[in-house]
C-alpha positions in Angstrom: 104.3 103.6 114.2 107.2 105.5 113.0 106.3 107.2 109.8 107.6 110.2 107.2 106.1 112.8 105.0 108.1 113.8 101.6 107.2 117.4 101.0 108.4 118.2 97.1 108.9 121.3 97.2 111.0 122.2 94.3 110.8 118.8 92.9 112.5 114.9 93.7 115.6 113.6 92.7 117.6 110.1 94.1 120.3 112.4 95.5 118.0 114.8 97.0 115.6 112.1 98.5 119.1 110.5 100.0 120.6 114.0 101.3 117.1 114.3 103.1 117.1 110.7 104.6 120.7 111.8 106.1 120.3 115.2 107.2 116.8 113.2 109.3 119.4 111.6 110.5 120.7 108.6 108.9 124.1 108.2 109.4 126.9 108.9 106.6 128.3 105.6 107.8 125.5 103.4 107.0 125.2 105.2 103.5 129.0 103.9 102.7 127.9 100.5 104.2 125.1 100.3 101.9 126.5 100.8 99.2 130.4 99.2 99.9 129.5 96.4 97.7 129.9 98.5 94.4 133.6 98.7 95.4 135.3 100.3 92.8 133.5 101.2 90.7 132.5 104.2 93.0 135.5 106.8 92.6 134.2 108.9 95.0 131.0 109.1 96.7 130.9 112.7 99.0 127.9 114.6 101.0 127.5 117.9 100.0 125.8 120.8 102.3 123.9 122.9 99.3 122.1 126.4 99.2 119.2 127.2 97.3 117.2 130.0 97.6 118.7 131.0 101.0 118.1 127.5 102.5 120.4 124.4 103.3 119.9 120.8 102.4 122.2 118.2 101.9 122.6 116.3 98.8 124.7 113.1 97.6 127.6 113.1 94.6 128.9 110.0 93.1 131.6 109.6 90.6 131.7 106.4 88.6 135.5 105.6 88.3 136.9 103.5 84.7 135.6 100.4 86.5 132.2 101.3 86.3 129.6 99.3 83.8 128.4 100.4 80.9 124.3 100.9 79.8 122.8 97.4 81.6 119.4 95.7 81.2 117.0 94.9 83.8 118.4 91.7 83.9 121.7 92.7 84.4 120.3 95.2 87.4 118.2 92.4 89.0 121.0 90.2 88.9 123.9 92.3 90.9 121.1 93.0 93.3 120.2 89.6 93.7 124.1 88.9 95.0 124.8 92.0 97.0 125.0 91.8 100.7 121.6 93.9 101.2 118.7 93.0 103.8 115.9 90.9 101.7 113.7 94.3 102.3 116.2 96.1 100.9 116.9 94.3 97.9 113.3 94.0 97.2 112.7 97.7 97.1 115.9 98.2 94.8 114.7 95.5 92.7 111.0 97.1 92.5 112.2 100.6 92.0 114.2 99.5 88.6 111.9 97.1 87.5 109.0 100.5 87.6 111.7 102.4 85.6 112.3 99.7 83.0 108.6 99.3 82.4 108.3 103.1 81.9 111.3 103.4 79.8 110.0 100.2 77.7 106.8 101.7 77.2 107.7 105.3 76.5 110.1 104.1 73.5 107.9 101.2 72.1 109.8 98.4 73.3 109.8 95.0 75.1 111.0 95.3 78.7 114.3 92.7 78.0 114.9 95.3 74.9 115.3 98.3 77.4 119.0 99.6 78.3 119.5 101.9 80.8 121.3 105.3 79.9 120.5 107.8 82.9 119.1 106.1 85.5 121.5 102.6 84.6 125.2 104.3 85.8 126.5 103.5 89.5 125.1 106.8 90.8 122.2 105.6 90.3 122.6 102.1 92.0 123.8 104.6 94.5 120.5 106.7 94.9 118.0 103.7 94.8 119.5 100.9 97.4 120.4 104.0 99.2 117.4 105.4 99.7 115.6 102.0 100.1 118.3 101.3 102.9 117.9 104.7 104.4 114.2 104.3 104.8 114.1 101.2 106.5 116.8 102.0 108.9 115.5 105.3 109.7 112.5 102.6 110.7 110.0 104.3 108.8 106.9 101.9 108.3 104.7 104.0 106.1 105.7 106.9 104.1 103.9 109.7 102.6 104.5 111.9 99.8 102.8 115.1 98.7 102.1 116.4 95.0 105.0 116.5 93.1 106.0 119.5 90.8 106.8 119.0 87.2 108.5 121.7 86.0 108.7 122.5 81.6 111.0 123.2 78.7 113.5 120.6 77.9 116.4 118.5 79.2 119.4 117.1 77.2 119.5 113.1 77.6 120.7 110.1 75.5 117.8 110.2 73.3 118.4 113.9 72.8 116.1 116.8 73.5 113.3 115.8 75.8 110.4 117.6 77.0 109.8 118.1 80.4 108.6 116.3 82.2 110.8 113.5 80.9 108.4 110.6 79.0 109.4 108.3 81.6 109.0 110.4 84.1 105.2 110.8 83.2 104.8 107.5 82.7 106.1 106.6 86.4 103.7 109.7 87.7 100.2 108.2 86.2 98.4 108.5 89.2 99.8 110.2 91.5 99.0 114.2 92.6 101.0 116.5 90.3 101.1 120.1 90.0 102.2 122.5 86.9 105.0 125.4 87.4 105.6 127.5 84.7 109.6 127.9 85.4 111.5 125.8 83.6 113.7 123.1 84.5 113.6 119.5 86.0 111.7 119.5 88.8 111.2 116.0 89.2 113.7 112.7 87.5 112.9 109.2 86.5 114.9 108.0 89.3 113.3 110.1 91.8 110.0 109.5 90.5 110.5 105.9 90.7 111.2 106.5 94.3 108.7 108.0 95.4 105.5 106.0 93.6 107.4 102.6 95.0 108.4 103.2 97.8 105.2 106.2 99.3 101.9 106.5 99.3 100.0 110.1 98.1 98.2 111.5 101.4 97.9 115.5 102.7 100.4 115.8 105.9 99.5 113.0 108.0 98.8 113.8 112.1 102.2 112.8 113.8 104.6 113.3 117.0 107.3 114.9 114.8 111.1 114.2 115.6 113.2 115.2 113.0 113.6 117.3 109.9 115.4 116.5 107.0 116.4 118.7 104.0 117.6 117.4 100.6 118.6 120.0 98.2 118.8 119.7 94.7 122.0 121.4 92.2 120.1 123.6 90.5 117.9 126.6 91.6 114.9 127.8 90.4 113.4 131.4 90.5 109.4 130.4 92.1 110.5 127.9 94.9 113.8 126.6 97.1 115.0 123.2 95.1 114.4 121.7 98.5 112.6 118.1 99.4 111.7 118.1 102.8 111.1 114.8 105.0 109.2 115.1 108.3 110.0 111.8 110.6 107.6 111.2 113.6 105.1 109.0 115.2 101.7 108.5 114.3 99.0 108.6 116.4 97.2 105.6 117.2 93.7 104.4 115.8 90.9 106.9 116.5 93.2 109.3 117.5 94.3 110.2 121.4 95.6 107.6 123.6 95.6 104.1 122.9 94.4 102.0 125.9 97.4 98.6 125.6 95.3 95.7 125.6 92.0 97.7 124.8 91.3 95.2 122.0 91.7 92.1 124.1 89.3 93.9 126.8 92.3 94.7 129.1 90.4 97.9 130.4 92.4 98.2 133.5 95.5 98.4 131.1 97.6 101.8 131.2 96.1 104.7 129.4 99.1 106.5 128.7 100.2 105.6 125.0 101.5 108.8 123.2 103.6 110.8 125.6 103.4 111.2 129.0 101.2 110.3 131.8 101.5 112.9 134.9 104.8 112.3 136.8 106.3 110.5 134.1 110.1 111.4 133.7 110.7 109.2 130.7 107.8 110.0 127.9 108.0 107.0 125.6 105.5 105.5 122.7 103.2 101.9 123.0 104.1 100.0 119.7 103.2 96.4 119.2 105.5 93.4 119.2 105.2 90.2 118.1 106.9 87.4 120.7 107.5 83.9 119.2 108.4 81.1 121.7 109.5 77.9 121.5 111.4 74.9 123.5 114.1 72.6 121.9 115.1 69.5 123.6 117.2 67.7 120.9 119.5 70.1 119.6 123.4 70.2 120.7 124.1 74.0 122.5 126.8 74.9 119.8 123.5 74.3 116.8 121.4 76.6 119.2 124.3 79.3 119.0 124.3 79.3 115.8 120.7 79.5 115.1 120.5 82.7 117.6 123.3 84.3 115.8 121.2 83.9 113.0 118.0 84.9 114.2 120.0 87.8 115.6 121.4 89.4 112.3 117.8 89.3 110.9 115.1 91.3 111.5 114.7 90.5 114.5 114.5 93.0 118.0 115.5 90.9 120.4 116.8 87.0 121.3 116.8 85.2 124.5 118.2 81.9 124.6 117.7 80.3 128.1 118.3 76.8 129.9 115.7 74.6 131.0 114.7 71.0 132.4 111.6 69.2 130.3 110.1 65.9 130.5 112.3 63.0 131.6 114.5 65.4 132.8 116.0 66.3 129.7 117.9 69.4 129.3 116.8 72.2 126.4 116.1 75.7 125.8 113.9 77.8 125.7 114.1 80.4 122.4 112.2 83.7 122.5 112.0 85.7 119.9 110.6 89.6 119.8 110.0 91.0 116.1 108.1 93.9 115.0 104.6 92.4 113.5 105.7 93.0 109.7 108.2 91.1 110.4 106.8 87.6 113.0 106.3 85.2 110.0 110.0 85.6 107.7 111.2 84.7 111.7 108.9 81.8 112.3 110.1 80.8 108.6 113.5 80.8 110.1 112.7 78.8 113.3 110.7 75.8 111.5 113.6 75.7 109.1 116.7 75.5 110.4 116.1 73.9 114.5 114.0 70.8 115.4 111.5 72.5 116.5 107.7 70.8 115.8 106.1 74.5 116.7 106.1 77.9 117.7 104.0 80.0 120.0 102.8 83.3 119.2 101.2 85.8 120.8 101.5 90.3 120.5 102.4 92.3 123.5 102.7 96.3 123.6 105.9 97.8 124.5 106.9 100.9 125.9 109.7 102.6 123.8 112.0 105.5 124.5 112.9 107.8 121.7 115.9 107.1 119.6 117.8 107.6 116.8 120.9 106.0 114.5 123.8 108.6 115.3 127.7 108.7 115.0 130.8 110.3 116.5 134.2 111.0 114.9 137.1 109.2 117.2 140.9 109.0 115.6 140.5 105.6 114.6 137.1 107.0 112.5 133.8 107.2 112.8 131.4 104.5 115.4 128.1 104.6 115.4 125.6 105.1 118.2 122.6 104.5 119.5 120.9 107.4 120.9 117.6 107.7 123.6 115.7 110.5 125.1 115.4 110.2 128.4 113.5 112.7 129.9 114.6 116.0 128.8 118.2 114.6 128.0 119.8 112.2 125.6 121.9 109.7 126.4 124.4 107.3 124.1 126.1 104.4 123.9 129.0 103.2 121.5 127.2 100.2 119.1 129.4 97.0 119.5 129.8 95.8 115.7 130.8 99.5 114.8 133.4 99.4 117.4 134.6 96.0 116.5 135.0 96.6 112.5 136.9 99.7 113.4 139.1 98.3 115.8 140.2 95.7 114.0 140.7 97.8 110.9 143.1 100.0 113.1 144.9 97.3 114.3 143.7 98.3 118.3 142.0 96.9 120.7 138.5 96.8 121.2 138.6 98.8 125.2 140.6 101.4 123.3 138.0 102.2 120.5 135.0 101.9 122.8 137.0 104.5 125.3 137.9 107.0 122.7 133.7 106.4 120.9 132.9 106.9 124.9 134.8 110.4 125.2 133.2 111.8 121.9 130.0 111.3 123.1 131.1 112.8 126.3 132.2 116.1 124.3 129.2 116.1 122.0 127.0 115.9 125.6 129.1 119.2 126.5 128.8 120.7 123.7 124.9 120.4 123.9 125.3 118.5 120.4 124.2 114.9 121.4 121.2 114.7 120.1 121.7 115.6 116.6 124.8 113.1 115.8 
């Protein structure tokens, strides 16, 4: 299980929890995807590289051009996100993230929720921070994510309502059980919207056990004089129940199953990690092939890991297919939903198999027709890349070139990056 730990250690903001997501990793080009639906209302939307204290961290800026709306209700919120082009996770999170803000806002000014208008945390830099972040986490394929105590810093901040004391009302509100700790320094040390974040999105734990794999630093704008305004996001693996090696199949009573699960077993040149998989099945028989295209193109820009589609002969000698399906377990029954629904289809076989996965990591290169993402594995002791299709395809046709061309010129960045010795931090 892929997982992260959020170490607060000046504080958490929605553009510091986003610079930490991309400097784990996350790729600036799936930040601008994420959020491309805002169109113009976004004047400009950079990635800053910040010190504070003598350390780096990366942090987002947004500018809201004329376009932008005004103070909106959660109604108003809810809505937009109910018709932007997000992932149902995705949209879910947003959605949960504002709807824990309104409540705290309502509640911390004595009024009904549909009563509440957002001032701070309601502008398009905000709509940036949250389906950012909530887009971040899931492609960085984080499954569980665990935060630590969060400062709260003291004195008072200037906001619509006037003078507040810190921490903001809301703020509080959104922190009622969770870990906190006192500083003495003043300032912010921790927002509404980054507070919001963390108590929908994490759980509170000490630094879980884990394989770790990247290191991510979010910084915030301002400094303070006790700690680095840096938020700090570990990514790795978890180990499996009980701790050492999982035996695949142990729980099925599989005990001559391989015993390597984290790692390496001796000899190994390719140390990978077991995960689970769900693999859904089923055979179709009355469907035409060009309605079992378009169901596997739709299967395929879900959530799903995998589709195989292949050609069969069933009773009376009737031609069909046979669909298989491989999804990550969180994910098996919104795919079975999607198989009952839309193909003749009476049923669907299930059953979980473990899988043996490399390394790998969301990464992009800068070619002259801009920037294609890639997908990135360890192999052994080196990494190796390859251009992702779709990105190659958007940008070629948005250059007005041919596919070959955009995949050769995203082929000889990598190649430079693998000289450069830089490949596997794209």
């Amino acid at each position: 299980m892929r997982i992260g730990y959020l170490d607060c250690v000046g504080g958490v903001s929605g553009d510091m929890f986003v610079g930490a997501l991309l400097d784990a990793g996350w790729p600036e080009a799936a930040l601008r995807r994420s959020v491309a639906w805002l169109g113009r209302e976004i004047a400009e939307l950079r990635i800053e590289t910040r010190q504070t204290s003598g350390f780096r961290g990366q942090g987002i800026v947004v500018v809201p051009s004329a376009a932008a709306s005004g103070h909106p209700s959660l109604a108003d919120l809810v809505a937009r996100l109910a018709q932007a082009p997000l992932e149902p996770a995705v949209r879910e999170a947003s959605t949960k993230v504002f709807r824990r803000l309104a409540e705290a806002e309502a509640r911390a000014h004595g009024k009904p929720l549909d009563a509440v208008r957002f001032h701070e945390v309601g502008a398009v830099d905000s709509l940036v921070d949250v389906v950012a972040a909530c887009c971040g986490v899931r492609e960085l394929g984080l499954e569980r994510l665990h935060v630590s105590p969060v400062p709260l810093g003291s004195g008072r901040v200037k906001a619509a309502h006037g003078s507040l004391p810190l921490p903001a009302p809301a703020t509080a509100i959104l922190l009622e059980g969770a870990p906190v700790r006192w500083t003495e320094v003043d300032g912010e040390r921790c927002t509404p919207t980054g507070a919001a974040l963390v108590t929908a999105l994490g759980t509170w734990s000490p630094p879980p056990p884990m394989t770790l794999t990247r290191v991510g630093c979010g910084a915030g704008t301002f400094s303070f004089a006790d700690v680095p305004n840096l938020v700090r996001l570990f990514v790795g693996d978890a180990p499996p129940p009980g701790g050492g090696a999982e035996r695949p199949g142990a729980a099925a009573g599989l005990d001559d199953a391989p015993m390597w699960g984290w790692g390496s077993a001796p000899g190994e040149v390719c140390p990978g990690r077991w995960n689970r998989v769900a693999v859904l099945c089923t055979q179709i028989d009355d469907a035409t092939p060009e309605e079992i295209g378009w169901l596997a193109e739709r299967l395929r820009g879900g959530p799903a890991l995998d589709v195989l589609v292949e050609s069969v002969q069933m009773k009376k000698s009737r031609i069909g297919f046979h669909l298989t399906l491989i999804a990550r377990l969180a994910d098996e029954e919104a795919l079975m939903a999607e198989l009952l629904r839309h193909s003749p289809t009476l049923g669907v076989r299930r059953r979980v198999e473990w899988r043996r996965e490399l390394e790998r990591a969301p990464g992009s290169v800068a070619t002259p027709y801009g920037a294609i993402e890639i997908k990135l594995a360890r192999r052994g002791e080196d990494w190796v890349a390859e251009p992702e299709y779709e990105s190659c395809r958007q940008v070629a046709e948005q250059a007005g070139v041919g596919l070959r061309e955009v995949m050769r010129a995203a082929a000889r960045a990598i190649q430079a990056a693998r000289e450069a010795g830089t490949l596997g931090r794209l």
